[in-house]
VMD Tcl script that draws the C-alpha trace (Angstrom):
set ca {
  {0.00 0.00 0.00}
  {1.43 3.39 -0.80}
  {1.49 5.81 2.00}
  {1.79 8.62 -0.19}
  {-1.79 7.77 -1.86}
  {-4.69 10.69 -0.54}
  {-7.69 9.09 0.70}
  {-10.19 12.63 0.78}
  {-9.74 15.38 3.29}
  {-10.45 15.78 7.06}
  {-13.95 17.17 7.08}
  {-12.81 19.55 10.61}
  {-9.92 21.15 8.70}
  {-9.48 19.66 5.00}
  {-6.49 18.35 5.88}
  {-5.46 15.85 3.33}
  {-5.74 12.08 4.64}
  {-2.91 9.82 3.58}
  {-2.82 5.89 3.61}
  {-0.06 6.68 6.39}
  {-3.20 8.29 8.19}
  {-5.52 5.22 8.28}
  {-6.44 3.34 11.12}
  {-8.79 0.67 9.65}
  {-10.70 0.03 6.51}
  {-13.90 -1.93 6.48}
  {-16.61 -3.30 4.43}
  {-20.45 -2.30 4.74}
  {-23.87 -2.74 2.81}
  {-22.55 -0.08 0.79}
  {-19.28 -0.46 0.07}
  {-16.48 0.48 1.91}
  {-15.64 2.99 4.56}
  {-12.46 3.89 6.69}
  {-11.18 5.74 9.36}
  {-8.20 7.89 9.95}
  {-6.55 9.84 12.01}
  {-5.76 13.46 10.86}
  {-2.39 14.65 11.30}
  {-3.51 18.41 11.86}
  {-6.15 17.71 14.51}
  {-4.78 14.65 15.87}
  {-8.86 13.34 15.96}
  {-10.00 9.94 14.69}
  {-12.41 11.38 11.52}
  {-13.71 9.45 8.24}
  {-12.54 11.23 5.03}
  {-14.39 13.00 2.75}
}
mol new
graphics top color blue
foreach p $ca { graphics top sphere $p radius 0.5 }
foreach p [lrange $ca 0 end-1] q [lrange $ca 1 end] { graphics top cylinder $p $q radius 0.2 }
display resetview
């Protein structure tokens, strides 16, 4: 996985999210959703 690769922005600051940023990745009904932690605000968000 590249760590480099921008998953969206933090939706508190627009911080871009990095793969180095994610904490876990998981399937739903829907697809897919993840969470990360932003580097700027140091909180646990899901990218937009």
């Amino acid at each position: 996985m590249d760590p480099t690769i921008t998953l969206g922005v933090c939706p508190h600051c627009e911080t871009p999210i990095t793969n180095r940023d994610l904490l876990i990745e998981y399937e739903t009904v829907n697809g897919h959703s993840q969470y990360a932690e932003c580097p700027d605000c140091v909180a646990v968000i899901t990218p937009t």
